[in-house]
N, C-alpha and C positions, 0 to 999 in steps of 0.2 A: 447430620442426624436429626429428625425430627421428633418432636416432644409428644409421644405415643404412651401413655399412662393406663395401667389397666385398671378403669374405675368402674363402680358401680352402679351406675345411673339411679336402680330405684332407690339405693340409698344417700346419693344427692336428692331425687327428690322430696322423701320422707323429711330429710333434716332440714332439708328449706322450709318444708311446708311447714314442720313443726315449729318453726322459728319466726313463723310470719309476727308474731304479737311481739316479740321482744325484739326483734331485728333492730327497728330504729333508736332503740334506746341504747343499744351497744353499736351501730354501724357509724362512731365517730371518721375512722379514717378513711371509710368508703366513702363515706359527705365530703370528705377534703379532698378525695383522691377528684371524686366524681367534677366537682366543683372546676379543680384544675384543667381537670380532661377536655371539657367545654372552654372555659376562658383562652385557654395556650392556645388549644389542637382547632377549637371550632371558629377562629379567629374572625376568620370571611364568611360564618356564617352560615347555616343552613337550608337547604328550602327542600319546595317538594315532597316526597313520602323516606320514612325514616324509620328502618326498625332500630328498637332497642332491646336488642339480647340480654337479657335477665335483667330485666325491669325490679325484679325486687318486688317492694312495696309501692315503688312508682316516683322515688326520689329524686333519679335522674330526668326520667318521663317528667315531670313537672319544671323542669328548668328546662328543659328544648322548648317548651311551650313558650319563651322567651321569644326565639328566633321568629318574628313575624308571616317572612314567606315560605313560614313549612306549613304544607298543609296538612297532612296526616304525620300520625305518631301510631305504628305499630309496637305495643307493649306486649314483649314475647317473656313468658318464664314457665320453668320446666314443673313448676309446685305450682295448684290452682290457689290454694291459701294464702302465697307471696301475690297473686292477680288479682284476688276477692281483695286485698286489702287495698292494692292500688286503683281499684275499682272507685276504692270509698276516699281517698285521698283526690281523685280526680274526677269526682262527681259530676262538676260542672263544668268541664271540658267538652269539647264533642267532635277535638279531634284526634282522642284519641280512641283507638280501636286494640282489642286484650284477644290474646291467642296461649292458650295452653301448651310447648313442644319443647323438645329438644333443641336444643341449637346444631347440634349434629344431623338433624332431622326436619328441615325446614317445612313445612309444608306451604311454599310457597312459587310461584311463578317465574320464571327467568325473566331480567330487567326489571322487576318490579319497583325496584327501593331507588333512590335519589342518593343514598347514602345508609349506612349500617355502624349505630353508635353502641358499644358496652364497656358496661364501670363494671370491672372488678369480679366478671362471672364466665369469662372464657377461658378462666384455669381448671375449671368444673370439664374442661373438653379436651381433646387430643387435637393438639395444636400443628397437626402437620401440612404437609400441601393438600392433600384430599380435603381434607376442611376449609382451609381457605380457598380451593376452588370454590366449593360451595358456594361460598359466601360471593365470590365475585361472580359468578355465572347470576346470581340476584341482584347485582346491582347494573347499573345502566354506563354505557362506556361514559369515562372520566370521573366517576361516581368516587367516594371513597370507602373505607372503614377507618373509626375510630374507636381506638379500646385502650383501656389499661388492664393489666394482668397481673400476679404478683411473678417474681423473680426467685432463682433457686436459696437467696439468702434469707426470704422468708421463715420468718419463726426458728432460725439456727440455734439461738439460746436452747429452745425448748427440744428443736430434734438433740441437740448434744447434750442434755438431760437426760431423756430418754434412752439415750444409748450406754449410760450409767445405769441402767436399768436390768433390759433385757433386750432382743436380736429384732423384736418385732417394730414394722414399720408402725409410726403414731404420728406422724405430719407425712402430708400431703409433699409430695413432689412436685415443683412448678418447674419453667417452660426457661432454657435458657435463652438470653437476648441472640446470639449466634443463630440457635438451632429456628428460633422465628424469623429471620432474618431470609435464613436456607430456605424454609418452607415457604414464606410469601415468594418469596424467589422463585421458586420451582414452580408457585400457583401462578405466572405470569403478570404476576404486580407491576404494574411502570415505575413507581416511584414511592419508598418505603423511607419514612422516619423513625427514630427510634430511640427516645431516650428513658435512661433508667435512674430511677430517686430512689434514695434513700430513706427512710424513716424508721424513729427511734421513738417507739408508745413506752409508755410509762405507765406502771402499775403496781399497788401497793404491796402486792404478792403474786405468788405465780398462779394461786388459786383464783385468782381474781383477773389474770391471764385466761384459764382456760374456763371460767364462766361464762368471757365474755363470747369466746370463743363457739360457747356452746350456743350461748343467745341467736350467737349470727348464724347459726344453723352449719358451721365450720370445721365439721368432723372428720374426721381420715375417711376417706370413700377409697381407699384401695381396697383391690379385693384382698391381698395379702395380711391386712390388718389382723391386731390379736381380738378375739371374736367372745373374750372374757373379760368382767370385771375387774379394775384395777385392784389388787388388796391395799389395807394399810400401811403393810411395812413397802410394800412397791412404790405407794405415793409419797411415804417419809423418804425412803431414795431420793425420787425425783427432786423433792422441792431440795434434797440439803445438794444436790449435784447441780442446780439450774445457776450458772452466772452470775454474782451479787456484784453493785454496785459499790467500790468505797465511798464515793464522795455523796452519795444522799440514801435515801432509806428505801424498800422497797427495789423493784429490778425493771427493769428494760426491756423490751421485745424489739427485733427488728422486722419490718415490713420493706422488702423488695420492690418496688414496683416499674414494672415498665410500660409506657405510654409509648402508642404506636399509630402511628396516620399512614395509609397505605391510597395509592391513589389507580385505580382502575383502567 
């Protein structure tokens, strides 16, 4: 089964955009995820031309600048606001080049890419074999993709809050490791890696959970979402139904993530 999610695209991109200013001060675990995703998966190293699917503010785009013989860095994201910043972040670079699209929607060349890196922004897509054709029909035989994604355990405290609540979906569904597995499969991958980590953020409440959430521009984009205001007594649910910690103060979120190297 592939991970076919019905999302909203312009409202991915309205919350990204809107989140361009505060992003970095809340995207702790995407710095670490990002950080990893390079050190572990980019081991031997980059060269050549390299898109970066949802570049963001340009956090990852600025650590491939590392890798000596890459010569181009394509900075792709779906919000111009998240590019205008990484614009300004990466001022004095020149090799990097910014593209406004979809990552569903490349507007780009067949073989064009040496390689295809993303931190933390291809759970925003429908992660099935049609996709990852895509992707591989852009890159050049032996080429890879490198990405990390989050995993269906993402933010489970909070879905299971929520459903203390009322029926309506309020966290995003992510991609199981299997059903990615299936679909690079089916996109005629050679040779696919795949591991999945665990993490436990910590937070002094749940409100300070879904601030941060909202900083990262990280809102339910289903279309089936509740399309009203939370009331009071809705949000007094939620926080006394969310998960408490015995052993310290404040509560826990888990983040899912699965890191994936696929080889062309």
């Amino acid at each position: 089964m592939s991970a076919v999610f019905d999302l909203d695209k312009q409202k991915i991109k309205t919350s990204f955009g809107n989140a361009s200013l505060s992003y970095d001060s809340a995207a702790r675990l995407q710095q670490q995820v990002g950080l990893h995703l390079l050190n572990q998966y980019a081991e031997k190293g980059l060269s050549g031309k390299v898109l970066d699917v949802g570049c963001g503010t340009g956090f990852l785009t600025e650590r491939l600048l590392q890798f000596a013989s890459l010569e181009t860095i394509i900075a792709l994201d779906i919000a111009e606001p998240m590019l205008h910043r990484a614009r300004l972040r990466l001022a004095d670079h020149s090799r990097v080049a910014y593209v406004c699209a979809d990552a569903e929607s490349l507007p780009f060349m067949e073989q064009q890419f040496d390689s295809i890196v993303s931190n933390l922004a291809l759970q925003w897509c429908n992660l099935n074999s049609e996709t990852f054709s895509r992707f591989k029909k852009l890159v050049k035989p032996g080429g890879q993709l490198i990405f990390s994604t989050f995993g269906p355990q993402t933010l489970s405290e909070l879905k299971l809050a929520w459903e203390a609540v009322d029926d309506y979906r309020h966290v995003n569904d992510f991609a199981v490791q299997d059903d990615l597995f299936q679909a690079l499969t089916q996109a005629g991958s050679k040779k696919i890696q795949i591991e999945t980590v665990i993490y436990k953020s910590a937070y002094e409440s749940v409100l300070e959970l879904m601030a941060e959430l909202k900083f990262l521009g990280a809102h339910n984009v289903a279309r089936d979402r509740k399309r009203r205001l939370t009331t009071k007594a809705e949000l007094r649910k939620l926080l006394a139904a969310y998960p408490k910690t015995s052993e310290e103060p404040g509560i826990f979120a888990t983040f899912e993530v699965i890191y994936v190297v696929v080889s062309f």
